[in-house]
C-alpha positions as CSV (number, residue, x, y, z in Angstrom):
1,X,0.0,0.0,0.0
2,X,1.2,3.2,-0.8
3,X,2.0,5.6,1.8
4,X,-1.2,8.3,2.7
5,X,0.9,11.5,1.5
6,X,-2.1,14.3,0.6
7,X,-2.3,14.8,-3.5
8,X,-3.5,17.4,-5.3
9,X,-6.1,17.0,-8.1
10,X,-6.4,19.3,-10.7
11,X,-10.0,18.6,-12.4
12,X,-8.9,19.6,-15.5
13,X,-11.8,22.4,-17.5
14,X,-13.6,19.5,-19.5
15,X,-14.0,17.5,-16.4
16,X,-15.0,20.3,-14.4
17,X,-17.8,21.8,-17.0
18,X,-18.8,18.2,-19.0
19,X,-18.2,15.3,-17.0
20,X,-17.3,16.2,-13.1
21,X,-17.6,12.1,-12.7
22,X,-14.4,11.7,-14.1
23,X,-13.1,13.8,-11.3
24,X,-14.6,11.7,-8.6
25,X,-13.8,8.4,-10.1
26,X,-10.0,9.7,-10.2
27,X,-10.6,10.7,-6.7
28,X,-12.1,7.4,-5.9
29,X,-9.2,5.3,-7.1
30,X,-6.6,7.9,-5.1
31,X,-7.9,7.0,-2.2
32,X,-8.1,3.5,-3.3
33,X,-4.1,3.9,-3.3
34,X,-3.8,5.1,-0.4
35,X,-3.7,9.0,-0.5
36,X,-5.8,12.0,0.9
37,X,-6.8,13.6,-2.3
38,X,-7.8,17.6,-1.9
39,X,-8.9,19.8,-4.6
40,X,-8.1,22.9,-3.8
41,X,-9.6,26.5,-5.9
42,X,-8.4,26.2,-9.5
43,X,-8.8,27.4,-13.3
44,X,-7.2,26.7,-16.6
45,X,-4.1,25.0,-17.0
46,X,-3.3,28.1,-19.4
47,X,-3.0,25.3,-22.5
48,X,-5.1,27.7,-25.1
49,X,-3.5,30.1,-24.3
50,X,-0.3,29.2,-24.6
51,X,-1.2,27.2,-28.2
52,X,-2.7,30.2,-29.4
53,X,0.3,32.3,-29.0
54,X,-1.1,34.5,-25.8
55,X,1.9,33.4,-23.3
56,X,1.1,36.0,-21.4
57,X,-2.2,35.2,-20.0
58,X,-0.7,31.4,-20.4
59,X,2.1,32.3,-17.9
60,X,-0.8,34.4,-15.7
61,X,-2.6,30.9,-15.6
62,X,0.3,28.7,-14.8
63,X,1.7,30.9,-11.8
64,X,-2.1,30.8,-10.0
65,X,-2.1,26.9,-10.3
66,X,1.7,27.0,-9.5
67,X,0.7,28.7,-6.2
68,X,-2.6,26.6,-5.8
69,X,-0.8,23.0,-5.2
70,X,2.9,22.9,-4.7
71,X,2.8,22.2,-1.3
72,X,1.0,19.1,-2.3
73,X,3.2,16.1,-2.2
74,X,1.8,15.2,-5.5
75,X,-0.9,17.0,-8.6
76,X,-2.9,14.0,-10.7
77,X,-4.2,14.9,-13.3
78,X,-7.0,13.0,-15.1
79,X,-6.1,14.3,-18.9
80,X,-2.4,13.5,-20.7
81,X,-2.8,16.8,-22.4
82,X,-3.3,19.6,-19.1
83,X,-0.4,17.4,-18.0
84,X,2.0,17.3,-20.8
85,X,1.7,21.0,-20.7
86,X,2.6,21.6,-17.0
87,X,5.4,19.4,-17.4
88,X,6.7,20.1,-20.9
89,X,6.2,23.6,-21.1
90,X,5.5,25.3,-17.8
91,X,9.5,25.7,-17.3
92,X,9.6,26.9,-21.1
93,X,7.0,30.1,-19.5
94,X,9.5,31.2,-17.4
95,X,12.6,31.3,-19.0
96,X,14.5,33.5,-17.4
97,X,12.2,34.3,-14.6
98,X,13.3,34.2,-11.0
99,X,10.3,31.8,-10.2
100,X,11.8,29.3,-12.8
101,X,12.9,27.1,-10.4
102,X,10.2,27.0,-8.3
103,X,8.3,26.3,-11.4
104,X,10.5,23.5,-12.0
105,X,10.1,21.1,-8.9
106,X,6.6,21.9,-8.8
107,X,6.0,20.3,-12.2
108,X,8.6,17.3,-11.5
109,X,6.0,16.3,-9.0
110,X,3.2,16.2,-11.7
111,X,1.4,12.7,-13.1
112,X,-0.9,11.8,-15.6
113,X,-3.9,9.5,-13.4
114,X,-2.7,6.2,-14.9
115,X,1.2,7.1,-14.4
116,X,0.8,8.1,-11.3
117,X,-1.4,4.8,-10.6
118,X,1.1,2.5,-12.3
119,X,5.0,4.4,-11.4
120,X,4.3,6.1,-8.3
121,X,1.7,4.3,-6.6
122,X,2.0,1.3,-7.7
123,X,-1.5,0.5,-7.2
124,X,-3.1,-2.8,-5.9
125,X,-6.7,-2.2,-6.2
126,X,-8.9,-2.9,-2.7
127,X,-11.5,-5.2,-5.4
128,X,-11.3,-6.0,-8.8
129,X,-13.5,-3.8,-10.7
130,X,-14.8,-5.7,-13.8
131,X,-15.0,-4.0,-16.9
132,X,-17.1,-6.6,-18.6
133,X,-20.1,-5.2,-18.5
134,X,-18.9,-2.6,-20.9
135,X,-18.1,-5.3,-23.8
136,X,-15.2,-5.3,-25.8
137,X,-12.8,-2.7,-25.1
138,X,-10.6,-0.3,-27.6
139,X,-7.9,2.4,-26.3
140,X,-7.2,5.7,-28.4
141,X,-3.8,7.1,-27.5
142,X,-4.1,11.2,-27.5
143,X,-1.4,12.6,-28.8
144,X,0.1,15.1,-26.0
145,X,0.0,11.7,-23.6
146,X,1.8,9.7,-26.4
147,X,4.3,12.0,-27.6
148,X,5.2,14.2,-24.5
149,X,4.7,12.0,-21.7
150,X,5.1,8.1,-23.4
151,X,2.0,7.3,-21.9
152,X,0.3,3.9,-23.5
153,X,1.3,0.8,-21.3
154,X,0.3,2.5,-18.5
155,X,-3.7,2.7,-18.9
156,X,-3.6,-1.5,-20.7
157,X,-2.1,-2.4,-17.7
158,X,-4.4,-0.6,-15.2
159,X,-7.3,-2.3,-17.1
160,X,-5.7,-5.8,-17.6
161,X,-5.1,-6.1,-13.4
162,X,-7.7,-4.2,-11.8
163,X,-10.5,-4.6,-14.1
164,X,-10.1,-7.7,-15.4
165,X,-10.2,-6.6,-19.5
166,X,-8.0,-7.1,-22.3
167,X,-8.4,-4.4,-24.7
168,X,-8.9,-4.6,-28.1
169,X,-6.1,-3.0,-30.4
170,X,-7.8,-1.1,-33.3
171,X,-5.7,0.0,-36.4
172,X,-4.3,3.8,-36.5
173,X,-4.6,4.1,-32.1
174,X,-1.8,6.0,-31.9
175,X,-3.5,8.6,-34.9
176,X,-4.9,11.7,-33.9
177,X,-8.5,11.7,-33.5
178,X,-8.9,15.4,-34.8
179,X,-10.2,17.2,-31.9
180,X,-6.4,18.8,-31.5
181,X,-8.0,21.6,-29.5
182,X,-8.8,24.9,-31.8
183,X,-7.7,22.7,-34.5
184,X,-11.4,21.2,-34.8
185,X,-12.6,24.8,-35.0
186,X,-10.2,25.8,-37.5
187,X,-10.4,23.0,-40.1
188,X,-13.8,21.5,-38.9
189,X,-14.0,19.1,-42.0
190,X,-10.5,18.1,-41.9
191,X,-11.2,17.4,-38.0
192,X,-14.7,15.5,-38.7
193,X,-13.1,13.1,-41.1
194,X,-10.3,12.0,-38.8
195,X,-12.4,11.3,-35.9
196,X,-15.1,9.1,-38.4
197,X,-11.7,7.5,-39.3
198,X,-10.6,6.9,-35.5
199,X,-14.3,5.3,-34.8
200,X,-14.4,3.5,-37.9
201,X,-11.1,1.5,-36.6
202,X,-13.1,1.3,-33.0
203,X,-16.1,-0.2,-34.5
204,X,-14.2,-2.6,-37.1
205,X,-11.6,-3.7,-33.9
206,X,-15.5,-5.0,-32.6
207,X,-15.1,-2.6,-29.9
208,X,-18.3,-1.8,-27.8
209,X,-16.4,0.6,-26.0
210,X,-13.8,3.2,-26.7
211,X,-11.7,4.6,-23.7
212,X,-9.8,7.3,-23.8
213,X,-7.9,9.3,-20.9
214,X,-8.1,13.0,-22.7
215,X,-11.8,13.9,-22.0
216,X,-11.5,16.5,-24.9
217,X,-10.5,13.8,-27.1
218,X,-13.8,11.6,-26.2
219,X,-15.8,14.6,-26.0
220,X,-14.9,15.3,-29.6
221,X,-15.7,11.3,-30.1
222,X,-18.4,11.0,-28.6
223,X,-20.3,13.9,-30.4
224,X,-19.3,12.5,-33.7
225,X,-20.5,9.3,-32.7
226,X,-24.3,10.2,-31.4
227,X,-24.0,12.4,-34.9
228,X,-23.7,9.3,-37.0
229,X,-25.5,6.7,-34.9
230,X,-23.0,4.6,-33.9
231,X,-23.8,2.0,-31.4
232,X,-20.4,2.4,-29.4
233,X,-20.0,4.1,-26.1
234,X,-17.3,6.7,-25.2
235,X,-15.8,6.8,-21.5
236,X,-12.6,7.7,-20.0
237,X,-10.4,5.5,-18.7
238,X,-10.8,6.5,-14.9
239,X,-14.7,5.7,-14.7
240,X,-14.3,2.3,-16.1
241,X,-11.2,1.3,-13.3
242,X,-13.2,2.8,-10.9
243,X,-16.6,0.8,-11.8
244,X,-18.9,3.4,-12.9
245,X,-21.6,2.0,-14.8
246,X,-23.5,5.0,-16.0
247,X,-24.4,6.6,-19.2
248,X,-21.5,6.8,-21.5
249,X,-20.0,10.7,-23.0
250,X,-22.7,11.8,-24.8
251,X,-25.7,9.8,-23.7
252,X,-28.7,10.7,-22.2
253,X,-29.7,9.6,-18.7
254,X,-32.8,7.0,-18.4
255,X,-34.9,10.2,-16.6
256,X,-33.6,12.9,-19.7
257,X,-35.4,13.4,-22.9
258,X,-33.2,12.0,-25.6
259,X,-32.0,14.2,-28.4
């Protein structure tokens, strides 16, 4: 069992405004680890910002949550991409800065949820949670978790030992699904296709479900999949380990009119 230091968990703004369950279940398998988990006052991680150019207001942004949980032993972080940009490019912000430093060992102490889970923790969970009931499984690999942070072992193996489920391997996971923040705005047909592409592999890999561990990503999946009718549901990664069993991204609850 790991030891009961007090993490810090930054919600992340998609979890916050679209899916806050993905906050609790990453809460729920923290403590299932063995740590306190607090969520203290927080906002943006500054990544729009910062990929729009504005690394002013990005910098702005970055100090606040800086401030807001260094003195946590650890931040988890429920998304590869808020992550790969306090680890990879907050010290970039401050070049140069006094505060760089401090900047610094705050973000060495930054994980990804199934990192964290996996490197850190190394988590045993308290019961198996079974996966099952969601069908066949299929993992798409975002691309700031791939390509800054190496993360794609780390969420299989979670799955494999703690909710009993193999997952599926479609063609093209490590592809980008389109959503690429103001990229889908930008270039929405260019963005449309890729992400019918992505859940065209899902479907053909026989995948009832598709997991994900960038809620923007399955966000962007989801709505494209309702769109075209797919019978597929979209979750992240964290509510399946932790056994929710609700309504997938995107679908309506039994009590809500369905649209």
């Amino acid at each position: 069992m790991a030891s009961r230091d007090t993490v810090g968990l930054f919600a992340t703004c998609p979890v916050d405004l679209f899916r806050p369950g993905v906050g609790f279940a990453t809460a729920r398998l923290l403590e299932q680890a063995g740590y306190r988990v607090e969520v203290p006052p927080q906002s943006c991680c500054g990544q729009v910002n910062y990929n729009n150019g504005d690394t002013g207001h990005a910098r702005e942004l970055a100090w606040q949550l800086v401030q807001q949980f260094e003195n946590y032993a650890y931040t988890v972080v429920p998304s590869g991409s808020c992550t790969g940009m306090i680890r990879c490019h907050y010290p970039d912000l401050f070049a140069g800065d006094p505060r760089q430093g401090r900047v610094k060992a705050f973000c060495e102490r930054v994980y990804e949820l199934t990192t964290f889970l996996v490197e850190v923790a190394d988590y045993q969970p308290v019961t198996t949670q079974s996966a099952t009931q969601h069908g066949t499984l299929s993992y798409h690999d975002s691309c700031a978790g791939l390509r800054e942070l190496g993360i794609q072992s780390q969420p299989r193996t979670l799955l494999r030992h703690c909710a009993d489920s193999e997952v599926q391997e479609m063609a093209d996971t490590e592809v980008c699904c389109g959503f690429g923040g103001t990229f889908c705005v930008k270039f929405g047909n260019v963005s449309a296709r890729m992400a019918d592409n992505k859940l065209d592999n899902a479907v053909a890999a026989g995948a009832d479900t598709l997991l994900g561990g960038d809620l923007s990503c399955l966000l962007h999946l989801a709505g494209r999949a309702r769109r075209r009718g797919l019978n597929l549901a979209v979750r992240h990664v964290a509510e399946v380990l932790a056994g929710e069993s609700g309504p997938g991204i995107g679908e309506a609850h039994a009590s809500e009119p369905q649209v």
